[in-house]
mmCIF file of the C-alpha atoms, coordinates in Angstrom:
data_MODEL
# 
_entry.id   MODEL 
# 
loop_
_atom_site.group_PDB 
_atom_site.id 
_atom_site.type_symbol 
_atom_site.label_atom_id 
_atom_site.label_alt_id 
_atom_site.label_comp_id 
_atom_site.label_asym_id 
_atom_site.label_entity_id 
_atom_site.label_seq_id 
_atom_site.pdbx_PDB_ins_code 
_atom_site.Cartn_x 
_atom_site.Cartn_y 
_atom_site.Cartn_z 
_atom_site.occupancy 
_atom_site.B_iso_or_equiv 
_atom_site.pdbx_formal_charge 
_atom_site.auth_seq_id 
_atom_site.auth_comp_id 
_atom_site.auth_asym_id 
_atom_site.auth_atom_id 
_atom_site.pdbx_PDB_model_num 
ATOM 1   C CA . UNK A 1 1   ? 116.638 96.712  120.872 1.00 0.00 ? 1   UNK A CA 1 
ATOM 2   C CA . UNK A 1 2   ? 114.098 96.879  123.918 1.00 0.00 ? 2   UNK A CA 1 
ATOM 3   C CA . UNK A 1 3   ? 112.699 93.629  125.227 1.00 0.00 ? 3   UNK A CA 1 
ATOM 4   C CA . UNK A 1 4   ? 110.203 91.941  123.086 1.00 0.00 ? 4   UNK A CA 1 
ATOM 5   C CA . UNK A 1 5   ? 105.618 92.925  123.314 1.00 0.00 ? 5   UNK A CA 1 
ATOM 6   C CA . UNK A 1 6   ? 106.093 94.780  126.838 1.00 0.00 ? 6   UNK A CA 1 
ATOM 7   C CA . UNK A 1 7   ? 102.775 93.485  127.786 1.00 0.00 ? 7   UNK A CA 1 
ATOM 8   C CA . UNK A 1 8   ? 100.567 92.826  131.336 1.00 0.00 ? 8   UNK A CA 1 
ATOM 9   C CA . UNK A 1 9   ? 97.420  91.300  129.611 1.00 0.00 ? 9   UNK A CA 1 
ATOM 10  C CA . UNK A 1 10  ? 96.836  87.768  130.424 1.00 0.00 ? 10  UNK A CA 1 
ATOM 11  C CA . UNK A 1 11  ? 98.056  85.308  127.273 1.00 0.00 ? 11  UNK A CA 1 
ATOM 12  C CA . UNK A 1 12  ? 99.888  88.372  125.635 1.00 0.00 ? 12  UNK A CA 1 
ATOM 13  C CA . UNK A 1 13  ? 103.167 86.279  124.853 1.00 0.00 ? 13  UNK A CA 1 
ATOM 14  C CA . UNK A 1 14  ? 101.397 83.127  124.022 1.00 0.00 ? 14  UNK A CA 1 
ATOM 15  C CA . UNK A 1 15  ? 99.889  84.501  120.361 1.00 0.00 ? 15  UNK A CA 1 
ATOM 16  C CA . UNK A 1 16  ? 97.063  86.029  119.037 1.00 0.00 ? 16  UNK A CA 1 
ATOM 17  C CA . UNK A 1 17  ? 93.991  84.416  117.853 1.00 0.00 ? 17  UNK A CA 1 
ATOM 18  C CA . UNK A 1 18  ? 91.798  87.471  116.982 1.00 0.00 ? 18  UNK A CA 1 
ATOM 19  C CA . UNK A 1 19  ? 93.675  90.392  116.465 1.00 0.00 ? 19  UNK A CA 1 
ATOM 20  C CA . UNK A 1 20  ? 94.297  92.498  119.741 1.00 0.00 ? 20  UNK A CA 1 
ATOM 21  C CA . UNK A 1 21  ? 91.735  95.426  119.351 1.00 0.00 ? 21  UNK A CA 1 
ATOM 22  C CA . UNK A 1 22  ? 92.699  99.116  119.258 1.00 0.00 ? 22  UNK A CA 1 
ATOM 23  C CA . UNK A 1 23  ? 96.351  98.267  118.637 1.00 0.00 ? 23  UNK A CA 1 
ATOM 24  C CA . UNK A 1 24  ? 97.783  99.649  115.216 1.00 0.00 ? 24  UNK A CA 1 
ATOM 25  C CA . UNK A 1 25  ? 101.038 97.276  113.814 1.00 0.00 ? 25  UNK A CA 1 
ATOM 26  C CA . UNK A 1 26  ? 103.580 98.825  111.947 1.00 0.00 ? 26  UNK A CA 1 
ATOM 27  C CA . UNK A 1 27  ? 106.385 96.980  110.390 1.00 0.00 ? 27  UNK A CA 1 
ATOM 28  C CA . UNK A 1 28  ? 110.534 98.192  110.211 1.00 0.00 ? 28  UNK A CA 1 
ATOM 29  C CA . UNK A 1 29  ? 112.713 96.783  108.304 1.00 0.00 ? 29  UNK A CA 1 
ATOM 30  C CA . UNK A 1 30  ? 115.911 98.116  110.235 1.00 0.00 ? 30  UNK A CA 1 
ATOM 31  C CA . UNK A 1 31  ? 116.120 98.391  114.434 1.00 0.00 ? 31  UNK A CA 1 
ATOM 32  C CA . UNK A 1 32  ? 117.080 102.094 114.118 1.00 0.00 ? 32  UNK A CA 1 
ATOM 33  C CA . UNK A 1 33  ? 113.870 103.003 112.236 1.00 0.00 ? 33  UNK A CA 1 
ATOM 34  C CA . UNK A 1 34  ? 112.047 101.027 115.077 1.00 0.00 ? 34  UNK A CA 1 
ATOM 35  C CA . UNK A 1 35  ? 114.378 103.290 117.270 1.00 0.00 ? 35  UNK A CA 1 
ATOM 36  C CA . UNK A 1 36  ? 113.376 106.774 116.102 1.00 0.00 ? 36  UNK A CA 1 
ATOM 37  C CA . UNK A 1 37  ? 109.617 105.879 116.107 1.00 0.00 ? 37  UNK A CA 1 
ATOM 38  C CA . UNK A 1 38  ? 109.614 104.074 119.531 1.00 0.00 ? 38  UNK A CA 1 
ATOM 39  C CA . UNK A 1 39  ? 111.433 107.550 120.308 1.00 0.00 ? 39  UNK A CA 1 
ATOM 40  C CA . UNK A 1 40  ? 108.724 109.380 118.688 1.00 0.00 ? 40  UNK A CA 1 
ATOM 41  C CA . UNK A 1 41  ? 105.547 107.518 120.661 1.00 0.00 ? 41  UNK A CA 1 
ATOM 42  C CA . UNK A 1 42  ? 107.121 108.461 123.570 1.00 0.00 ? 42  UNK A CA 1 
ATOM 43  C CA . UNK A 1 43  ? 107.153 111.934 122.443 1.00 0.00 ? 43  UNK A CA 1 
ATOM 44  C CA . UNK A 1 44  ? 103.612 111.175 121.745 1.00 0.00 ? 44  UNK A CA 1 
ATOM 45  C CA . UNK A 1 45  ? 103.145 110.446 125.634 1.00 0.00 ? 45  UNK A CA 1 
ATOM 46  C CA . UNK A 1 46  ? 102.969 106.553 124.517 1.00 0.00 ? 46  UNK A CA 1 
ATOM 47  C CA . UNK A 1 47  ? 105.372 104.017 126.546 1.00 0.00 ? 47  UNK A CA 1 
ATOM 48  C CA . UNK A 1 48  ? 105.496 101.038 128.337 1.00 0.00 ? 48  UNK A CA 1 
ATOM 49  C CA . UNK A 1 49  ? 102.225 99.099  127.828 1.00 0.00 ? 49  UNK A CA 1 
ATOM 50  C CA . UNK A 1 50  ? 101.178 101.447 125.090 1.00 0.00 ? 50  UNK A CA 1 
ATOM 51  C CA . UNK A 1 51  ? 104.102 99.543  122.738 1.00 0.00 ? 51  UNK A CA 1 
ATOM 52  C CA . UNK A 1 52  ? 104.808 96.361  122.192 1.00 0.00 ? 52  UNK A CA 1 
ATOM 53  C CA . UNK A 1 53  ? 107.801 95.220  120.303 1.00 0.00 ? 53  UNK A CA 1 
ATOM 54  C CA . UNK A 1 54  ? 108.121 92.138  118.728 1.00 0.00 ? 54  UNK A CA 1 
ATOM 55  C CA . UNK A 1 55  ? 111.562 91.137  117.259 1.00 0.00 ? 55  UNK A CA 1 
ATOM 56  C CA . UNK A 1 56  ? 113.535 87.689  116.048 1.00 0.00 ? 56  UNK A CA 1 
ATOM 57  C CA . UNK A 1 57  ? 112.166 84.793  117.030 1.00 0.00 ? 57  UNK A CA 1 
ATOM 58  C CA . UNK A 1 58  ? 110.446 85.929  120.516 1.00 0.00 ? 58  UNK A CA 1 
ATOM 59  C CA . UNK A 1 59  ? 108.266 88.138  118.429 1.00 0.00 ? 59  UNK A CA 1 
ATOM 60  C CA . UNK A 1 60  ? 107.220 84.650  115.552 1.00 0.00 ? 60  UNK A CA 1 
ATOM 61  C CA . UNK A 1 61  ? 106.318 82.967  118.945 1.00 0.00 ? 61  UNK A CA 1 
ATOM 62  C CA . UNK A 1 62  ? 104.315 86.373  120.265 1.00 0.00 ? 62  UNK A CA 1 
ATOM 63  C CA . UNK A 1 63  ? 102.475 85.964  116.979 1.00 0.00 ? 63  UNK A CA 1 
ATOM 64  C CA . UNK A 1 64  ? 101.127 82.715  117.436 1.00 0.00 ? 64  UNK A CA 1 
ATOM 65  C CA . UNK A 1 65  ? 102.272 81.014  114.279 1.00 0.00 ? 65  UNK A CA 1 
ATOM 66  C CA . UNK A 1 66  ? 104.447 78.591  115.542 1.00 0.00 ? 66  UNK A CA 1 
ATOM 67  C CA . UNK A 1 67  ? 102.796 76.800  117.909 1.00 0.00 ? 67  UNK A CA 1 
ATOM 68  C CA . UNK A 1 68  ? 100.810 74.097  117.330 1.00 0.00 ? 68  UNK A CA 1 
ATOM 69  C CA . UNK A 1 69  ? 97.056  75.146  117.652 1.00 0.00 ? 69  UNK A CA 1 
ATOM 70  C CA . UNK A 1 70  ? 93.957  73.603  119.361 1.00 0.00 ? 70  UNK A CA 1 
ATOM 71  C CA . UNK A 1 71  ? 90.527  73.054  117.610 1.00 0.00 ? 71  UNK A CA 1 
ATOM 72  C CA . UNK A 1 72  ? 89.673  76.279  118.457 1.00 0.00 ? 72  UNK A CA 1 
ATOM 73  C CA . UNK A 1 73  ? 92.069  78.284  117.560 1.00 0.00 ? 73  UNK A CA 1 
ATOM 74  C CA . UNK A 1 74  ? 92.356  76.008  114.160 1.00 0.00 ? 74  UNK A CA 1 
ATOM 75  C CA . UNK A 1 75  ? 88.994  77.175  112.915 1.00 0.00 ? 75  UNK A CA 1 
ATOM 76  C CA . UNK A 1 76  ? 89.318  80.447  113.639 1.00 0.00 ? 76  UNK A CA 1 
ATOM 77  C CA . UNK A 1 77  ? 92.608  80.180  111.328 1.00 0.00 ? 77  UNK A CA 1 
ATOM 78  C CA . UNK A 1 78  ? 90.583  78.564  108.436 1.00 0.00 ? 78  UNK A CA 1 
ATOM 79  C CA . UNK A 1 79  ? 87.813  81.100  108.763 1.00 0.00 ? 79  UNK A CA 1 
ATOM 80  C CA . UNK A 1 80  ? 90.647  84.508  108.670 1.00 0.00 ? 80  UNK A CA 1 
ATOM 81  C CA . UNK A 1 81  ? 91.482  82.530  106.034 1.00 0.00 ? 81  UNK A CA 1 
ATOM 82  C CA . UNK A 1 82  ? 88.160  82.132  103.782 1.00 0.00 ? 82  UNK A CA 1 
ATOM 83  C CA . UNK A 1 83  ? 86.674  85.403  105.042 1.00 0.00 ? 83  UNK A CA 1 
ATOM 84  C CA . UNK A 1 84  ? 89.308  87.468  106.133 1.00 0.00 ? 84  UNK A CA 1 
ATOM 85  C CA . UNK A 1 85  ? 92.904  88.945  105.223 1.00 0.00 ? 85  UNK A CA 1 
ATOM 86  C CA . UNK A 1 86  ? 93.729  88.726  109.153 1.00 0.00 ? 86  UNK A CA 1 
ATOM 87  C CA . UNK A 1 87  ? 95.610  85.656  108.446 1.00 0.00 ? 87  UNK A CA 1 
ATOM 88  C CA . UNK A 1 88  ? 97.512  86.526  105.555 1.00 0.00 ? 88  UNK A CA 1 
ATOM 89  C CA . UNK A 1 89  ? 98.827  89.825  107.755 1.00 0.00 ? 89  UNK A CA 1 
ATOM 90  C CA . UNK A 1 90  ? 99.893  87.596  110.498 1.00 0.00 ? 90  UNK A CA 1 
ATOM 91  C CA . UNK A 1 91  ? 101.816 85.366  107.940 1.00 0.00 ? 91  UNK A CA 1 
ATOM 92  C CA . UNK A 1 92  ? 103.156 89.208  106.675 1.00 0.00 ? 92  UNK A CA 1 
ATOM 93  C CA . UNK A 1 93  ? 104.122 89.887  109.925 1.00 0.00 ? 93  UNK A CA 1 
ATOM 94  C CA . UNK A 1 94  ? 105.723 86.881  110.369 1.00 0.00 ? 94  UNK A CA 1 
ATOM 95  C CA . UNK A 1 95  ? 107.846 86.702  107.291 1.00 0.00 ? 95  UNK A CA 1 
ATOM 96  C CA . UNK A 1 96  ? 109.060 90.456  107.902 1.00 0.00 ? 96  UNK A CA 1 
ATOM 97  C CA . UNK A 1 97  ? 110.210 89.118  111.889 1.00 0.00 ? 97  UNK A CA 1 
ATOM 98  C CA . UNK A 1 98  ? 112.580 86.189  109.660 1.00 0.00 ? 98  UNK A CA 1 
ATOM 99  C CA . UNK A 1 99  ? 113.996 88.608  107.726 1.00 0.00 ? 99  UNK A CA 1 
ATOM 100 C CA . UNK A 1 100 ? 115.259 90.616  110.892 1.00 0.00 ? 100 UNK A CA 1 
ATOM 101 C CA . UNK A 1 101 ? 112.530 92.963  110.632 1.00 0.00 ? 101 UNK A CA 1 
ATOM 102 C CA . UNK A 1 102 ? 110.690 94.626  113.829 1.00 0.00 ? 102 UNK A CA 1 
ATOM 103 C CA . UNK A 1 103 ? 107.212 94.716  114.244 1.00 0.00 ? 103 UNK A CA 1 
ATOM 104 C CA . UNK A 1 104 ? 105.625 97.465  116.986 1.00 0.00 ? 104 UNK A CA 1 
ATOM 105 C CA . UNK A 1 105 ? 102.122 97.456  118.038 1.00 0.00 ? 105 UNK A CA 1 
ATOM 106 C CA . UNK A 1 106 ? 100.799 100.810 119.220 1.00 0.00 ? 106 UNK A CA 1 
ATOM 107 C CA . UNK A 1 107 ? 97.884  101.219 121.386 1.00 0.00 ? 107 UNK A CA 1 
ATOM 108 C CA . UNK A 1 108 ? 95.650  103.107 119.640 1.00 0.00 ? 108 UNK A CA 1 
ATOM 109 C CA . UNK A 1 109 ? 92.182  103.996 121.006 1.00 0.00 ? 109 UNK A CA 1 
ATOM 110 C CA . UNK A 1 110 ? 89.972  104.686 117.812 1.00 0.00 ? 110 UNK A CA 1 
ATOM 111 C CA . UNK A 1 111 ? 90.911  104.323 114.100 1.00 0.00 ? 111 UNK A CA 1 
ATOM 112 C CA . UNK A 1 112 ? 91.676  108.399 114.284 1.00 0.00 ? 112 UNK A CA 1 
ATOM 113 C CA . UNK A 1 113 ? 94.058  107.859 116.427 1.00 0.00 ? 113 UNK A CA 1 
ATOM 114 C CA . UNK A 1 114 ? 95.500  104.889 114.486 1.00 0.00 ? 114 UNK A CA 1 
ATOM 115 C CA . UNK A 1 115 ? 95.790  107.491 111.671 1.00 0.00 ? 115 UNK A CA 1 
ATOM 116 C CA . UNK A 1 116 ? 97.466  109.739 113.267 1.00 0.00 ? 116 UNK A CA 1 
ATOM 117 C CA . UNK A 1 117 ? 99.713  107.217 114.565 1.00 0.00 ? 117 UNK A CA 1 
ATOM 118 C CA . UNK A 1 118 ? 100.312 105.591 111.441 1.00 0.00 ? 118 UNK A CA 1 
ATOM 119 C CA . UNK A 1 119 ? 100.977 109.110 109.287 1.00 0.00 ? 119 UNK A CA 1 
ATOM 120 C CA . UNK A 1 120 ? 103.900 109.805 112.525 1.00 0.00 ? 120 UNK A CA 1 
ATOM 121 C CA . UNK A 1 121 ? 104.894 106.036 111.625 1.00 0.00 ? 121 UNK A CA 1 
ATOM 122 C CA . UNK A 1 122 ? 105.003 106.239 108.058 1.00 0.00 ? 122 UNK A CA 1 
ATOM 123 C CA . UNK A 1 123 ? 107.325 109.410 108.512 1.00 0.00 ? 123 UNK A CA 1 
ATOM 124 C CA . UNK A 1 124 ? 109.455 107.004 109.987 1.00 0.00 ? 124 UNK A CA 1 
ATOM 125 C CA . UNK A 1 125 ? 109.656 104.081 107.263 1.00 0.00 ? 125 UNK A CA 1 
ATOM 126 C CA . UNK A 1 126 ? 107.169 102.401 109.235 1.00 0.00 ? 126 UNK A CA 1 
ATOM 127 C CA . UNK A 1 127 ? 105.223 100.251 106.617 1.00 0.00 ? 127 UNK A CA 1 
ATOM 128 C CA . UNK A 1 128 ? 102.355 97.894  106.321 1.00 0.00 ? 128 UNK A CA 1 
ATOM 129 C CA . UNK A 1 129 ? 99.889  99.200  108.947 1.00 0.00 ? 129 UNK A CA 1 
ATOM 130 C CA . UNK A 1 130 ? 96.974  97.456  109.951 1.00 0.00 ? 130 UNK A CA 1 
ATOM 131 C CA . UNK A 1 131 ? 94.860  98.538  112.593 1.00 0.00 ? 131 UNK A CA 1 
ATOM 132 C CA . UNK A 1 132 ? 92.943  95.673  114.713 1.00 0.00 ? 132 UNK A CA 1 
ATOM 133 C CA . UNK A 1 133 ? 89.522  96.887  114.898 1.00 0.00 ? 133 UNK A CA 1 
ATOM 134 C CA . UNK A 1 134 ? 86.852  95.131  115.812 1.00 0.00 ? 134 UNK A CA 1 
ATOM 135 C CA . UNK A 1 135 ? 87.776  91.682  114.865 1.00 0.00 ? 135 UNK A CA 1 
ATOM 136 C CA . UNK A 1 136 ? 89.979  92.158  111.905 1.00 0.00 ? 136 UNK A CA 1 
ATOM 137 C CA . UNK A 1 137 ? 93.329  93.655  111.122 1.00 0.00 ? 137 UNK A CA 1 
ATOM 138 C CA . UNK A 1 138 ? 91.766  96.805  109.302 1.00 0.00 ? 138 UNK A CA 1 
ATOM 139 C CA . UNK A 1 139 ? 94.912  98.507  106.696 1.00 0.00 ? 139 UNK A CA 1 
ATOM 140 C CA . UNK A 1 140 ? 95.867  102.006 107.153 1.00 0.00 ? 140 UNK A CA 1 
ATOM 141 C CA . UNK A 1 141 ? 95.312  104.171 103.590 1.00 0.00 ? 141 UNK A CA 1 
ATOM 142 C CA . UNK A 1 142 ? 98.908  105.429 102.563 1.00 0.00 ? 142 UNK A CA 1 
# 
């Protein structure tokens, strides 16, 4: 499996607060169906930066979940939480990375391309898409 959220932006492997924007998250529950769509995206021309793969427990810390969180960061959790399903995707995520699933997040510059991206996914057993919009984890229609 390729080395955990291949990322240059600043805080990348310390979590995520607000959901990165114009990245699309797709969940596999077996490394070779994470395989054959990371071989895909590259088809598509996307590498490198464009994918980040979070696996085991590298990819729980990536989310943010396990660390313990500042003032800050705890009322932006209790707000996804009242007002929002962003929190209950990250706990998704999460669960899916215990049970040896992977989790890839695709850069994906407007919610078209996040469709297109997730229908290429899906093709691939990819499930439980969310794209992070604006400031939410937005789901994919199957």
């Amino acid at each position: 499996m390729p080395q955990p959220m291949h990322s240059k932006r600043a805080g990348a492997r310390e979590g995520f607060v607000l959901p990165p924007r114009h990245r699309l998250f797709v969940v596999f529950d077996q490394s070779d169906q994470a395989r054959g769509a990371l071989e895909a995206l590259g088809a598509e021309g996307l590498a490198g930066d464009d994918v980040w793969v979070l696996h085991g427990e590298d990819g729980r810390r990536q989310l943010g979940l396990l660390r313990t969180p500042g003032l800050a960061t705890m009322a932006v959790r209790l707000a996804q939480r009242a007002l929002s399903n962003d929190l209950g995707y990250l706990e998704l995520l999460d669960e899916a990375l215990q049970t040896g699933a992977v989790v890839l997040v695709v850069r994906a510059p407007s919610e078209e391309a996040a469709d297109r991206l997730g229908r290429l996914l899906r093709a691939r057993s990819g499930r439980d898409l969310a794209y992070g919009a604006h400031w939410d984890f937005v789901p994919l229609a199957a």
